[in-house]
N, C-alpha and C positions, 0 to 999 in steps of 0.2 A: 366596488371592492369594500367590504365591511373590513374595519379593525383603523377608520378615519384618524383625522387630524386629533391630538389631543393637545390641543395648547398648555395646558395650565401643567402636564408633563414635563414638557420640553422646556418650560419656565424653568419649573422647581430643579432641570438637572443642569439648564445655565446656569442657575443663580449656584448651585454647591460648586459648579465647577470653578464659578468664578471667583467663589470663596476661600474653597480651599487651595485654589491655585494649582489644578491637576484633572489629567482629562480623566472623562468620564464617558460613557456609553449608553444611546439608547434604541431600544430595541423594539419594534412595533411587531407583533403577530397578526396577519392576512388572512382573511378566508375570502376565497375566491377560484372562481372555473377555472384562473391560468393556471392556478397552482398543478390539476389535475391534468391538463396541459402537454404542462413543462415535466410535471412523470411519465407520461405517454411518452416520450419523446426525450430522452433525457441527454442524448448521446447528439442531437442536436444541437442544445440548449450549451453542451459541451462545446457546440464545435463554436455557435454564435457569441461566446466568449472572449475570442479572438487570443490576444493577448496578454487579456488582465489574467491576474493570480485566479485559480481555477483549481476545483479539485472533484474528482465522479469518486463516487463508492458504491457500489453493488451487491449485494447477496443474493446468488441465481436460485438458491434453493428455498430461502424465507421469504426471499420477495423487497427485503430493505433496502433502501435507497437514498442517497444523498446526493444533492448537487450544488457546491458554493461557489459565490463568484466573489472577486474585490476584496479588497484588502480594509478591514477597520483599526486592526492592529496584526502585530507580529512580535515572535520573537529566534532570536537565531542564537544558539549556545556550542560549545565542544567543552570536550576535557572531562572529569571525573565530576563535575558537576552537573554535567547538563541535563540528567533527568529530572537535578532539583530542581531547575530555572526554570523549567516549563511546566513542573507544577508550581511553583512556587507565581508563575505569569499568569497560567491560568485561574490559580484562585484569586488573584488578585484582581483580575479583569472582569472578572466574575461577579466579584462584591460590588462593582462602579458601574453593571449594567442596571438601567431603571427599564422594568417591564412598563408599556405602554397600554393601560387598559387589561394586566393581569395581575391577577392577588400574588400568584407568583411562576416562576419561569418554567418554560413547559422544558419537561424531559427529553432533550430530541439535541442530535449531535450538534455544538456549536466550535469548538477547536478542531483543526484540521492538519495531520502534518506526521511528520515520520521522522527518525531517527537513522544516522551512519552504521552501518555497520563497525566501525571502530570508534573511540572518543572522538578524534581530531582529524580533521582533513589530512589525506596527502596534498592538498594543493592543486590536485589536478582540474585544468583548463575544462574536463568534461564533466567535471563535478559543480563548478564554480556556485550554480544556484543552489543544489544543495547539497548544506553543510552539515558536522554531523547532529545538528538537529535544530529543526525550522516548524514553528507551528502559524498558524494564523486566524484570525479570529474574522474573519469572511462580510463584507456589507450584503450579501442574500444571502440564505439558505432556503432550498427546498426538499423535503424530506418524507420520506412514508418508513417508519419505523413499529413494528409491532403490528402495521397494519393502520396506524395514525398519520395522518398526513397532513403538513404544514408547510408556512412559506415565512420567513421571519425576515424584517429588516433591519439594520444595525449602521447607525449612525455614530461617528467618531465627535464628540462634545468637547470644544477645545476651550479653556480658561474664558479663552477672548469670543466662543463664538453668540451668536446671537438667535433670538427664536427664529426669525427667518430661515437664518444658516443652514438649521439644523433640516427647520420643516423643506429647503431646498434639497440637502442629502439623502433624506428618507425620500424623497420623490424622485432622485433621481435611483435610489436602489427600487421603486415601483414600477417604475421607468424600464428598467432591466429584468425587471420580472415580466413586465409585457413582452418585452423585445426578445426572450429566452422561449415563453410559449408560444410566439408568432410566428418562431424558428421551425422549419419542417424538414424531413429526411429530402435531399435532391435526389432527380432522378439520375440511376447510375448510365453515366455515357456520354459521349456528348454526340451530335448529329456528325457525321463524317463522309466525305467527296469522296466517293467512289470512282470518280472518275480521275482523279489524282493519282501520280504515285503515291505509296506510304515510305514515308520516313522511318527512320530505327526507333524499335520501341523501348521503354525505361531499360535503365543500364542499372546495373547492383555488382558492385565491386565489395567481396565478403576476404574477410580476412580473420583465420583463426589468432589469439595472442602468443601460441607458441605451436612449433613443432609435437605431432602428434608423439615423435620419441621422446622428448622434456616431460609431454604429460607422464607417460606410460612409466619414466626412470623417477618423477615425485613419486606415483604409486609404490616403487618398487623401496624408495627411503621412507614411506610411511609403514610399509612392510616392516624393516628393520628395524624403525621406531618402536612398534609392537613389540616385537624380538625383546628388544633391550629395556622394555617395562618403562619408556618414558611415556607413549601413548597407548590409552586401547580404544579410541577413535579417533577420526578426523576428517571432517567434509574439507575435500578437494574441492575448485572451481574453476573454470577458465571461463572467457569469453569468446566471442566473436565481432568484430567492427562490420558494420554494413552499410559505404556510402554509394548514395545515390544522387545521379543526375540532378535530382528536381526535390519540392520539400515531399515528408511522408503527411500522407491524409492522416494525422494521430484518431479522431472522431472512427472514421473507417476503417483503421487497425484496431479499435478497442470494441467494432462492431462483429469485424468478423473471430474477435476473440470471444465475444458473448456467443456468440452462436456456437462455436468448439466446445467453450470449457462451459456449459450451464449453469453446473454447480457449484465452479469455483465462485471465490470472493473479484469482482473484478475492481482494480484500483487505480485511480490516475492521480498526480500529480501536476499542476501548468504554471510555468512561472517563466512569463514571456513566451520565446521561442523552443526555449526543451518543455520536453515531459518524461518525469519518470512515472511507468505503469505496469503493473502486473496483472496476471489472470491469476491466481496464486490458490491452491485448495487447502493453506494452511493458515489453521485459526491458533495464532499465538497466546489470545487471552480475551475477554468479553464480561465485562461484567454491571450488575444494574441491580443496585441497592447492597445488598449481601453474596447477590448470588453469582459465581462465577462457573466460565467454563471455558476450556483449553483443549489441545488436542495434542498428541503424539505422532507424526509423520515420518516414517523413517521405512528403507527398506523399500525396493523397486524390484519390477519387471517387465517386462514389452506387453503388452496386448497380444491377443492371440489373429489367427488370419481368419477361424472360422470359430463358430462355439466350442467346441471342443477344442482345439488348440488352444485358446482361452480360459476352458474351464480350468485347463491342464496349468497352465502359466498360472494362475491364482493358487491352484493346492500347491504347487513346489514350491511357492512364494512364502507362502502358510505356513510350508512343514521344514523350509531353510533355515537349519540351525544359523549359519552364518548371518541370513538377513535378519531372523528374528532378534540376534546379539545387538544389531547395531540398532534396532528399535527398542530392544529393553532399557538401552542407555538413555534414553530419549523419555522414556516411560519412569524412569528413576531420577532423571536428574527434577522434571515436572513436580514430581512427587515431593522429594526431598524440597522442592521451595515450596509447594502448598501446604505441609502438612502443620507447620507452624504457624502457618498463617489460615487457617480453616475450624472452622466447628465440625464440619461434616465433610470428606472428600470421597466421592465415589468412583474408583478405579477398576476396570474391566482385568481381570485375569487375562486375556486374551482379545488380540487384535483380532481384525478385521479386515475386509480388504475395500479399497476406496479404488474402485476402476475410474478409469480418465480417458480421454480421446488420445491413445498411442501408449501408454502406460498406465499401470498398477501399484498403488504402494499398500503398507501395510498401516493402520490407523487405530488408535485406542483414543475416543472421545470421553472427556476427565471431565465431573461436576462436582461443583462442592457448595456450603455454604460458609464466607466469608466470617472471620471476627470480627466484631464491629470496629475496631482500631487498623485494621490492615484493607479497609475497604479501597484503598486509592489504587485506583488503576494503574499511576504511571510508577509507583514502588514497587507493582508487580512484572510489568513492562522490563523495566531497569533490573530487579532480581532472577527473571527469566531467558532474557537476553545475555548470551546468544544459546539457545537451546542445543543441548547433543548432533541436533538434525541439520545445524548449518553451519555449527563450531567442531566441537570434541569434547573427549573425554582425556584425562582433566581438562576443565576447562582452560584455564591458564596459559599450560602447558602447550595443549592446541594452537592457542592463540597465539604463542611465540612460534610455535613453527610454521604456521603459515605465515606468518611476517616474515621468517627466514626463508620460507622454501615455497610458496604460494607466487609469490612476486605480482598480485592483481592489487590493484586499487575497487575494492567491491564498491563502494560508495555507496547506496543506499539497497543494493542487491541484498536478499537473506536478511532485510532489518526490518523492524518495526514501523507499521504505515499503519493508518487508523484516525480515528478521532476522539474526542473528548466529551462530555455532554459538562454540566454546570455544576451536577451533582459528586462531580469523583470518578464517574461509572466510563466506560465506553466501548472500542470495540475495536481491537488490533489485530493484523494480518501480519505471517513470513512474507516479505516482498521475494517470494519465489515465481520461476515463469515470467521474471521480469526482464523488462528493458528501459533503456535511457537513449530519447530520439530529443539530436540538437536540427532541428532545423535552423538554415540559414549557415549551419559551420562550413560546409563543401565547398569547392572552388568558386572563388568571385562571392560568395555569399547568396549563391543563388540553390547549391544542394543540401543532401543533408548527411548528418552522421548517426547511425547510430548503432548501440552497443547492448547485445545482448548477453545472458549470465545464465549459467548453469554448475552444478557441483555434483559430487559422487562421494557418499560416505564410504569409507576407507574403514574396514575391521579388520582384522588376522584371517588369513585366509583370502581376502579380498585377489582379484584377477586383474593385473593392469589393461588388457585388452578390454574387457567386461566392462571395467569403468569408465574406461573411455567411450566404451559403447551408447552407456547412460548416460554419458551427458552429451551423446551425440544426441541420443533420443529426445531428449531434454530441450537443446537447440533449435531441432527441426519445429517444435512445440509454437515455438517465436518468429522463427525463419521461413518459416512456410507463409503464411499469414500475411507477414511484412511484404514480404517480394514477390506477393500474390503475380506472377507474368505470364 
């Protein structure tokens, strides 16, 4: 493994640490086979994690990839502050890492972590790890971005620690780096006595959060909403509870979700025993020096049965005044935050259509380039959140009525998941298509919980049955999958 011991390093960031009385970070970069390995195989690497802090990122269509394990720092924030905290954490962590054997730090995701869909926790027992916003700064990462592929270790420098300490920590994150590419896909099955009876096979107890009539009568008060000029949009959401017997394989649900969604972004979170994880096809925000890019998602319909059926479900999609209204909003409100914050923004007259395994939405991908003063990823994050497509129009406004008339706890559903790199720049996903799996919460501690989430944008015109329909569609997207029986 090149990227060795550098003593005289680890010295010079004892001795500041011990100086100034405050920890510091050091960070070695690897070249080596495991690296190429542990990307072959990532969803492994995922699973041989167990329970330390963990986080997978995917982009099926570029090829990018990320995988951290361990925890070197963190930070956890709410309230009207908290997108300053975490930038304000990360650049700060940032300046106290000493590159080991680099002039200076490679380009490549090092902050890890997502954002609540609202400022401040409800409280809820199924949210507890996270809050509404947790970032972590990871002891591995291994990463192929741009087509670059790296394996970074990050050691925690404490006032009191010593060069040994240190050079013990960096070897035990090498350590983990072996032990993540050693990790190999099991074969699916296990040998079974045919000459036995069979027992009952996995149990799945699915529980919608309300009566299909509740959904269908908020449609019909977001209706009147419209009417009365206080709303002209609003993403509805409910969920579904799904426990089971025994814990869920999370590794092998986010396997057979790569193989469904190709193109989407796929996202995991692991802190302990949950995980929150998306297959998600929405790109919130991404950017890398000046240049950004964002996308408009808004607007749905089924897949078709045959090609033409299909072709037909994409043109009404296309030519739906209705659908195209609730995607214009989506396409305006984007607009309206980039345009002061850009040199250059280039916006499509006209959407597209983004097919998916079971549905179609309608899609305007946004490029621009950045002012040199607005280049921070997480002021844009914070300024674009929550977008038309998972909030409303007014935004505000939306947002108190689903607090009045929603009655979910979304928790990190339809928010901000992503990372940071060291420069500003990074790369954030809609946590849509998501779920939150508590292993260990089920009876005796031996099953599991979990909760998946879907929504239906709401315009004038909107059909209660229709919407309900979409996010039945929506559902089956996660449901299927999970309770593979």
């Amino acid at each position: 493994m090149s990227g060795g011991v550098d003593v005289e390093t680890i010295a010079q960031v004892v001795d500041r640490a011990r100086s100034e009385g405050r920890t510091r970070w050091i960070a070695r970069v690897v070249d080596d086979p495991s690296v190429a390995d542990v990307l072959a195989c990532p969803l492994s690497g995922f699973a041989a994690a167990g329970r330390e802090d963990r986080f997978f990122w995917e982009q099926g269509e570029s090829g990018d990839l990320a995988l951290a394990v361990g925890l070197a720092d963190e930070i956890e924030s709410a309230g009207a502050d908290r997108f300053a905290d975490v930038r304000s954490w990360a650049r700060d962590v940032a300046t106290r890492i000493a590159w080991e054997g680099c002039e200076r730090a490679p380009c490549c995701p090092s902050f890890f972590g997502g954002f609540g869909f609202e400022p401040t926790s409800r409280g809820s027992e199924d949210w507890k790890a996270f809050p509404a916003a947790r970032f972590v700064l990871p002891g591995l990462i291994v990463s192929r971005i741009g087509g670059e592929s790296s394996a970074t270790l990050i050691a925690r420098v404490e006032p009191g620690a010593s060069v040994a300490s240190v050079e013990e920590a960096l070897g035990q994150r090498a350590r983990c780096l072996a032990s993540l590419a050693a990790a190999q896909p099991t074969a699916d099955g296990d040998a079974v006595d045919l000459s036995r009876a069979w027992g009952d096979g996995p149990e799945f107890r699915v529980q919608a959060d309300r009566p299909h009539a509740v959904f269908r009568a908020q449609v019909e008060e977001a209706l009147a909403a419209f009417e009365d000029g206080e709303l002209e949009k609003v993403v509805l959401a409910r969920s579904l509870s799904v426990d089971h017997d025994g814990p869920i394989d999370v590794p092998d649900f986010l396997g057979r979700l790569r193989g469904l969604y190709p193109t989407c972004t796929l996202v995991a979170m692991g802190r302990g025993d949950d995980t929150f994880l998306a297959a998600t096809p929405e790109l919130l925000v991404r950017t890398r020096g000046d240049a950004v890019a964002t996308a408009a998602l808004a607007g749905s319909a089924p897949r078709g049965r045959h090609p033409e059926e299909d072709r037909s479900l994409g043109e009404a999609l296309l030519a739906s005044a209705k659908e195209r209204a609730e995607h214009g909003h989506v396409v305006d409100a984007i607009r309206g935050v980039l345009e002061a914050r850009t040199e250059h923004l280039d916006v499509p007259e006209a959407p597209v259509l983004r097919r998916l395994f079971g549905i179609q939405h309608l899609e305007t991908s946004i490029e621009g380039r950045l002012r040199r003063e607005d280049t921070d990823i997480v002021g844009l994050v914070e300024a674009l959140h929550p977008t038309p497509a998972v909030g409303g129009v007014p935004g505000p406004a939306a947002r108190d009525w689903l607090n009045r008339v929603e009655g979910l706890d979304r928790g990190w559903y339809a928010s901000p998941i992503g990372w940071l790199d060291l420069e500003g720049g990074g790369d954030f996903r809609v946590a849509l298509r998501s779920a939150l799996i508590r292993n260990g919460a089920g009876d005796g501690g031996q099953g599991s919980r979990s909760l998946l989430f879907a929504g239906a944008g709401l315009v004038a015109g909107s059909v209660p049955a229709q919407e309900l329909a979409e996010t039945r569609i929506k559902l089956r997207a996660l449901l299927a999958p999970l309770t593979e029986i």
